[in-house]
C-alpha positions in Angstrom: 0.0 0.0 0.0 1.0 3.8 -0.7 1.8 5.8 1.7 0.8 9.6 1.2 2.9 10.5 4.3 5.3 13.3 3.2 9.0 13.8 4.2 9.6 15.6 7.1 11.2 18.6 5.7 13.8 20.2 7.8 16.5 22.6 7.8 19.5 24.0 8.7 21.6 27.1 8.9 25.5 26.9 8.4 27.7 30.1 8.9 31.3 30.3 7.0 29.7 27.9 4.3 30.9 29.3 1.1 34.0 27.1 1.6 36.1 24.7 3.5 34.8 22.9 6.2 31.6 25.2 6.2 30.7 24.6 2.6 31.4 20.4 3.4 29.1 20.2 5.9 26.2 22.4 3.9 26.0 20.0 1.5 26.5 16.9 4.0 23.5 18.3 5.4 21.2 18.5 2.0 22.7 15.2 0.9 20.9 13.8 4.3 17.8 15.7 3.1 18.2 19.3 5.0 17.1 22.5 3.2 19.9 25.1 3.9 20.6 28.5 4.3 24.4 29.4 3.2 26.0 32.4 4.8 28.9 33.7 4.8 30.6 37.8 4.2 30.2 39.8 1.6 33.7 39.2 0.3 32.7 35.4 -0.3 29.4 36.3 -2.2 30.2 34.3 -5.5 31.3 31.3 -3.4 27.9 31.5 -1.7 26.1 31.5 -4.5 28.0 28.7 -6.2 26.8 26.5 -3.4 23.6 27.7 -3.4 23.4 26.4 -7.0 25.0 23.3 -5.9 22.6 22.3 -3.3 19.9 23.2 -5.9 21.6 20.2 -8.0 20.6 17.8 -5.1 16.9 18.4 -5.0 16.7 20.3 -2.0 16.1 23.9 -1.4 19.0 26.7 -0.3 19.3 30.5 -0.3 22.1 32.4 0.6 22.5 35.1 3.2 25.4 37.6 3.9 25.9 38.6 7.1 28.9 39.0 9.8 28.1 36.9 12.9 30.4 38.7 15.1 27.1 41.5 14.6 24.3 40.6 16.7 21.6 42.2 14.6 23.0 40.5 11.2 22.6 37.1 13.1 18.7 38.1 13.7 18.2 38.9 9.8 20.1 35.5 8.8 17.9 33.6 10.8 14.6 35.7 10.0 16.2 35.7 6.4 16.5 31.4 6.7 13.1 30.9 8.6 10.9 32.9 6.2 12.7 31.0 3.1 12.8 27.7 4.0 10.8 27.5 7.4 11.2 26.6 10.8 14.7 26.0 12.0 15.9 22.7 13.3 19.4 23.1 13.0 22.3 26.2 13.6 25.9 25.2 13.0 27.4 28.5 14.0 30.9 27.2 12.0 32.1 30.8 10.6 35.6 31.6 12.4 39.5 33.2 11.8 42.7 32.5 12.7 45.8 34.2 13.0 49.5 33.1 13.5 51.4 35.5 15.8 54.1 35.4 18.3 52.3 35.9 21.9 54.4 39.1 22.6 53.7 40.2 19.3 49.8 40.3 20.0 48.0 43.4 20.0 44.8 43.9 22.0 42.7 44.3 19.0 44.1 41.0 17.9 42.6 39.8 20.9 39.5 41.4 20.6 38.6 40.6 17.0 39.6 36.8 17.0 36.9 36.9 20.5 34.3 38.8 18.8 34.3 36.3 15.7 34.8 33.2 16.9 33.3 33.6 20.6 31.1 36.2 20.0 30.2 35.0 16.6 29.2 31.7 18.0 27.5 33.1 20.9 25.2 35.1 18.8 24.4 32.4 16.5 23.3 29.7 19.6 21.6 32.5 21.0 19.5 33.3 18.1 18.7 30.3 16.9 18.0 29.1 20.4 15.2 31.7 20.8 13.7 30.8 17.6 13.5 27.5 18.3 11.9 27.8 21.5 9.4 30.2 20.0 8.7 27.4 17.1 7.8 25.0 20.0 10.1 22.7 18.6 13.6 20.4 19.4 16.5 21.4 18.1 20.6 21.0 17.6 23.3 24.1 17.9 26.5 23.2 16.8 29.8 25.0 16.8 33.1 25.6 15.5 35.7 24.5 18.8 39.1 23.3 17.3 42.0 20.4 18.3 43.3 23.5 20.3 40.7 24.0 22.9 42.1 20.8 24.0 45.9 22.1 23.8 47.0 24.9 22.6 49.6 25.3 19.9 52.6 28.0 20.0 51.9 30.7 17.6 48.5 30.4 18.0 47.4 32.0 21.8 44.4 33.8 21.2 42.8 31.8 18.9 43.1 28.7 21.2 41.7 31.1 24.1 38.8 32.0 21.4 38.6 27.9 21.3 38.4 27.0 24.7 36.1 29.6 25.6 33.7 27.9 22.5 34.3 24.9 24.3 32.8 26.1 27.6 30.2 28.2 26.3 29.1 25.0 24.4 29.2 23.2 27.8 26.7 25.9 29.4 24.7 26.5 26.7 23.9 22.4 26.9 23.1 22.5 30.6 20.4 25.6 30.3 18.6 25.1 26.7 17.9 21.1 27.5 15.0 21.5 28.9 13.4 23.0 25.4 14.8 20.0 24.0 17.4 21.6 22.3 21.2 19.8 22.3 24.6 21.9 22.2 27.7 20.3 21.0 30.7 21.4 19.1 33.1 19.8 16.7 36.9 20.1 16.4 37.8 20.7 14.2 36.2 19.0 11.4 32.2 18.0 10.1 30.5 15.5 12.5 28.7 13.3 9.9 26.4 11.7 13.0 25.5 14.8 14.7 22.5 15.9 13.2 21.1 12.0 13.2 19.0 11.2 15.5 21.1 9.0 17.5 22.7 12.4 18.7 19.8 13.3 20.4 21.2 11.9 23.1 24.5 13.8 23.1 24.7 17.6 24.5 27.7 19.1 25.8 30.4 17.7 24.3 32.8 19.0 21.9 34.0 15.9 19.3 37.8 16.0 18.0 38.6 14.8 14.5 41.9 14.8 14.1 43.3 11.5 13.0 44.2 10.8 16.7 46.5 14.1 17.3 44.9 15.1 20.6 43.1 12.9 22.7 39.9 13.9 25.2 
């Protein structure tokens, strides 16, 4: 017999996704069946909408959205931007980020401040956000971000942006312990895609922040 059930028809937000890791797990995501909103800067606007186009090649639904993520109010219009294109949001993966190599006592405090305010603020604004919608939808959900190897152990050369990692990692952590009881998870990779985490058998996995690595660091 038929079935006239239709497919549950979900989707996802990735930030930094006109390349690299970003654009890998945007397309991960549509491959499983995940309608997906591409953001990234306005320098990478091409790139965006080359895999826009691509995503369109798999039968699934995309738009693409500039905004900076280290700017509160441009998080808000990406996921107002997302939710009124492809509907409610199931998914944030708040992967946009920069590094910088740099001799410790060659660091400037804006150095400081701008690798914070895009990969801790950035990913603060984007669980935030998305948390709030999803709460407001009534629905479950799954915030992922952007930790690296070196929020386990930092690396010389590289001060501030392991700080910047480590304090994803324990945002991650906190943000788990306060948004489970909307039924909303909170775990972060580093530093690659985690193919199983938007499956359901991660619905049982908050908190934790998941190195791929090929073995360098161990948690």
């Amino acid at each position: 017999m038929a079935s006239n059930q239709q497919p549950i028809q979900r989707t996802a937000i990735v930030t930094g996704s006109s390349r690299g890791i970003g654009k890998a797990i945007a397309v991960r995501l549509a491959e499983d069946g995940f309608d997906v909103c591409i953001n990234d800067i306005q320098t990478n606007s091409q790139a965006i909408d080359e895999v826009v186009t691509h995503i369109h090649t798999l039968k699934r639904k995309a738009i693409g959205v500039i905004a900076d993520v280290s700017h509160r109010n441009e998080v808000e219009t990406l996921v107002q931007r997302s939710v009124e294109a492809l509907g409610p949001l199931d998914v944030m993966v708040a992967n946009a980020g920069i590094a910088q190599v740099k001799p410790v006592l060659e660091l400037t405090e804006h150095d400081v401040e701008h690798m914070f305010q895009v990969n801790l603020f950035g990913v603060f604004n984007c669980y935030q956000v998305a948390a709030k919608q999803m709460i407001k939808q009534g629905t479950k959900g799954k915030l992922i971000g952007a930790a690296s190897v070196v929020a386990y152990r930092p690396f010389s050369l590289l001060s501030h942006y392991s700080a910047s990692k480590w304090a994803v990692r324990g945002l991650t952590q906190a943000f788990a312990l306060e948004v489970a009881t909307h039924g909303i998870t909170c775990n972060a990779y580093a530093p690659g895609i985690v193919g199983t985490a938007c499956g359901k058998g991660s619905d049982y996995m908050t908190g934790q922040t998941l190195i791929i690595d090929g073995g360098i660091q161990f948690s």
